[in-house]
C-alpha positions as CSV (number, residue, x, y, z in Angstrom):
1,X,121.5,112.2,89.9
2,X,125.2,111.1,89.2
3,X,127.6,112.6,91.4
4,X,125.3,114.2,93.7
5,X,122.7,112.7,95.9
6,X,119.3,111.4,94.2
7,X,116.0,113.6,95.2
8,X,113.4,112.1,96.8
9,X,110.7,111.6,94.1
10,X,110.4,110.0,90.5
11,X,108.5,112.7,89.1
12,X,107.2,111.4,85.6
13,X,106.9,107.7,86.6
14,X,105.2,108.4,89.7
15,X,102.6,110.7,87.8
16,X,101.9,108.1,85.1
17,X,101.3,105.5,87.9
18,X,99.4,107.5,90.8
19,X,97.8,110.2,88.8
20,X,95.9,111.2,85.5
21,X,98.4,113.1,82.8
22,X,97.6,116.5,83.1
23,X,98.6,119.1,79.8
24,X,101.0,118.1,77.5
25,X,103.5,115.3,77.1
26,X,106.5,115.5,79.6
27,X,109.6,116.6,78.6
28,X,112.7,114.8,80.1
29,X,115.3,117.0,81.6
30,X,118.2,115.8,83.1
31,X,120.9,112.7,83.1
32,X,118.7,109.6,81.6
33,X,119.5,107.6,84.5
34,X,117.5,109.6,86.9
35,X,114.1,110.0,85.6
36,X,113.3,112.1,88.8
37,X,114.7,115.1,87.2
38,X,111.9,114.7,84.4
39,X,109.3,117.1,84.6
40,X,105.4,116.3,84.2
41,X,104.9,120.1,83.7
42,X,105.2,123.5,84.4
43,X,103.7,125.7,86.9
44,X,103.4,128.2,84.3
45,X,100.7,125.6,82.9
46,X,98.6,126.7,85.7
47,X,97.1,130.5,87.0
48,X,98.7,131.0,90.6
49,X,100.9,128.3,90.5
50,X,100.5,124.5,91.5
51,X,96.3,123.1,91.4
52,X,95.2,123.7,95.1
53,X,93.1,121.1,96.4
54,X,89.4,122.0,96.0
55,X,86.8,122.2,98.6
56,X,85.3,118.9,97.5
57,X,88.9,116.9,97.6
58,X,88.2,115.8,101.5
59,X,90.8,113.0,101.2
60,X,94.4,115.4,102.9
61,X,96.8,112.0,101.5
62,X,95.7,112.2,98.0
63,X,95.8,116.4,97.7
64,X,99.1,116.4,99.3
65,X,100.6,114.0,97.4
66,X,99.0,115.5,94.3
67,X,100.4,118.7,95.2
68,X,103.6,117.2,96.0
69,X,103.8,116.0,92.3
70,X,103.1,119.1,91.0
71,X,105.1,121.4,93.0
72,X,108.3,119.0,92.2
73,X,107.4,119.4,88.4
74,X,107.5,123.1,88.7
75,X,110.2,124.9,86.9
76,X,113.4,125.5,89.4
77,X,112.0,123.3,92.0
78,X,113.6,120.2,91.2
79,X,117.3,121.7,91.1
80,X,116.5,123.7,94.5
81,X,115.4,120.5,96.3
82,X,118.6,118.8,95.0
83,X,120.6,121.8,96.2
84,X,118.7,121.7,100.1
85,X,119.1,117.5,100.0
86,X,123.1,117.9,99.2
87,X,123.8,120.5,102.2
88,X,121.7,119.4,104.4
89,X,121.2,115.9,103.7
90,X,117.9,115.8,104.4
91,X,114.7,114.1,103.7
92,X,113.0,116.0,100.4
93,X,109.7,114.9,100.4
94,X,109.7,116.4,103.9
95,X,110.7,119.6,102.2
96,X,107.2,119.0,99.9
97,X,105.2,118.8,103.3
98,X,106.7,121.6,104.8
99,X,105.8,123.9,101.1
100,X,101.7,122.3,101.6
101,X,101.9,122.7,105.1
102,X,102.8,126.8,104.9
103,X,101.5,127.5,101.2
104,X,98.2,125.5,100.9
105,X,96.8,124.8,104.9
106,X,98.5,128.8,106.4
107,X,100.0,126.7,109.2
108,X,103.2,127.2,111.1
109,X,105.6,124.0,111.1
110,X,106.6,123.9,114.6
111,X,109.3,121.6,115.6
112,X,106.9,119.0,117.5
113,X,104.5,118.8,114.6
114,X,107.6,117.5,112.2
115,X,109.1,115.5,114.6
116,X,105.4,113.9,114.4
117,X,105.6,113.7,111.2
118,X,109.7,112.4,110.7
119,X,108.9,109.8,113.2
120,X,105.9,108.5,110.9
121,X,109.1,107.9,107.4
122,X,112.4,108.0,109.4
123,X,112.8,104.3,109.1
124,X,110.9,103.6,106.0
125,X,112.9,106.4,104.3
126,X,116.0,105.1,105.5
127,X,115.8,101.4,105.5
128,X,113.9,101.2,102.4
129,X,113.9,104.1,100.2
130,X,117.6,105.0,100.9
131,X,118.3,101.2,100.6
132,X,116.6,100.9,97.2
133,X,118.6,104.1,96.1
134,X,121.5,102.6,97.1
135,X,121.4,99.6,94.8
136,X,120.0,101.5,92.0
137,X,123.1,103.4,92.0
138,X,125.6,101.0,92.5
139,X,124.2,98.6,89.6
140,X,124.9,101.8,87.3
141,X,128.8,100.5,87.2
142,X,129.0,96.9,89.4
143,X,129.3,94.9,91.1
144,X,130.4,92.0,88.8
145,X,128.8,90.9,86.4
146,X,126.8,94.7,86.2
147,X,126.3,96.4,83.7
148,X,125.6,94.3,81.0
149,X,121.8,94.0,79.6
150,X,120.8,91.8,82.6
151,X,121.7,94.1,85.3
152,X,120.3,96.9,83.5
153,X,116.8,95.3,83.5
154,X,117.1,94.3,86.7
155,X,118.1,98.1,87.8
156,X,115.1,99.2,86.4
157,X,112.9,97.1,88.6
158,X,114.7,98.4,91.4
159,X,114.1,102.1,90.3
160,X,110.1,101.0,90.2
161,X,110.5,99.8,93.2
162,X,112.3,103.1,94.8
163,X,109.5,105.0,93.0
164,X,106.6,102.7,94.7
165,X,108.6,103.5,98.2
166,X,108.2,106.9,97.6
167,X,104.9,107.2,97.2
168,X,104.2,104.8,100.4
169,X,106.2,107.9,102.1
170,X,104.2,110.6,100.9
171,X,101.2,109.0,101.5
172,X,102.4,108.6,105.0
173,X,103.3,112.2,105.7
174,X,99.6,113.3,104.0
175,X,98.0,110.8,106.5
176,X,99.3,112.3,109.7
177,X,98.4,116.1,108.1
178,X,95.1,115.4,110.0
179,X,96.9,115.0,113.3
180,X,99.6,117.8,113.6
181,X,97.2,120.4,115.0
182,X,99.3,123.1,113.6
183,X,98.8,126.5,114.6
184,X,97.8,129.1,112.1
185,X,100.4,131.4,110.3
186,X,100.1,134.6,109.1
187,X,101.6,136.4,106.2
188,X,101.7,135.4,102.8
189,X,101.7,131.8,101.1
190,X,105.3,132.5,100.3
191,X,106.2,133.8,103.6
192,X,103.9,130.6,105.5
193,X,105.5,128.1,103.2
194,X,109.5,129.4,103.2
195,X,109.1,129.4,107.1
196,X,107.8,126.1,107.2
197,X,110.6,124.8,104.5
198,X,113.5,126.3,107.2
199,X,112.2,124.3,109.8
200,X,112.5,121.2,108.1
201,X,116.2,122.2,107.1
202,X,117.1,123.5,110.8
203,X,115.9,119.6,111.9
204,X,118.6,118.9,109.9
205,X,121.5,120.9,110.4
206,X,122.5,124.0,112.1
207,X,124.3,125.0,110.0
208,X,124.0,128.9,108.8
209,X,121.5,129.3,105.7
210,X,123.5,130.9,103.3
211,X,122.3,133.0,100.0
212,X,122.3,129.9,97.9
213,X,120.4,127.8,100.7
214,X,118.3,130.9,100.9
215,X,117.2,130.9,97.4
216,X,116.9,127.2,97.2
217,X,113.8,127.5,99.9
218,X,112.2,130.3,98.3
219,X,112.2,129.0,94.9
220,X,110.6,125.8,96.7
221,X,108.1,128.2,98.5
222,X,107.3,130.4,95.9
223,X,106.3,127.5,93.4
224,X,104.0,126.3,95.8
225,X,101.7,129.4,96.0
């Protein structure tokens, strides 16, 4: 996103690449230069929300990052992850485990269990994803001899490339689902998940939650049920 700090996931691309087209033809939203913002759907395409995983889907890496896919897609979401990754300057597709963790599996995200799963991206997120973000943006307007025609192709292999290193992360974070041991929550799949999603932010930051942040994780956690 120009001006503000890129989200974590390439929404359409990523779908078109990882997983079959579900519904109708995306429709882009957003800056064109930040194909993130451009939705693959709706949840309104769906009775209760995002596709839960079935009993037969054994595999927990490929149902959470399908679900992960979906819930970014969801109307609201994508501007509410934006918000939470520009105050808190945190990690979103941690924000995407912390929505399955509370709205799909009823489990609590205690502190240990992300700093499980943070320690399994921290690096790659930041020496690769963030890296590759980094360049992307920067070949928008330089160096020298950028942008001309060559540059622009050439920033369009790098945005592949951020894409492919996003998915490497998610598929991390749904690999060590299996080893958390998370306790079991109670309330409902909006309570489980918005819980979950504050955890993730207080890793962050200590900062107060204010309305805004406030409505930012609930919009999150309210898709994802």
């Amino acid at each position: 996103m120009l001006g503000v700090k890129v989200l974590g996931l390439a929404v359409s691309q990523v779908a078109e690449i990882s997983t079959p087209r579900i519904g109708p033809s995306p429709h882009p939203r957003g800056r064109p230069d930040t194909p993130h913002r451009q939705s693959v759907g709706r949840c309104r395409r769906y009775a209760g929300g995002v596709p839960r995983p079935s009993a037969g889907e054994a595999d927990p890496t490929e149902n959470f990052k399908r679900f992960a896919l979906e819930l970014y897609a969801c109307d609201g979401v994508s501007p509410a992850c934006l918000h939470l990754q520009d105050r808190f300057d945190l990690d979103v597709n941690l924000v995407l485990f912390a929505a399955y963790v509370g709205a799909v599996q009823r489990q609590s995200m205690t502190p240990a269990g992300l700093e499980v799963a943070k320690r399994g991206v921290d690096d790659w997120h930041r020496e690769v994803v963030r890296s590759l973000r980094a360049v992307r943006r920067r070949l928008k307007t330089g160096p020298t001899p950028a942008p001309n025609d060559e540059t622009t192709r050439l920033r369009r292999k790098v945005q592949q490339a951020e894409i492919d290193a996003e998915m490497i992360e998610l598929g991390q974070l749904g690999a060590v689902l299996p080893q958390l041991n998370l306790p079991a929550a109670g309330g409902s799949g909006v309570d489980c998940a918005t819980a979950a999603i504050e955890t993730v932010v207080r890793a962050y930051s200590a900062a107060t939650l204010q309305p805004d942040d406030r409505r930012a994780i609930r919009t999150v956690a309210s898709a994802a049920t």
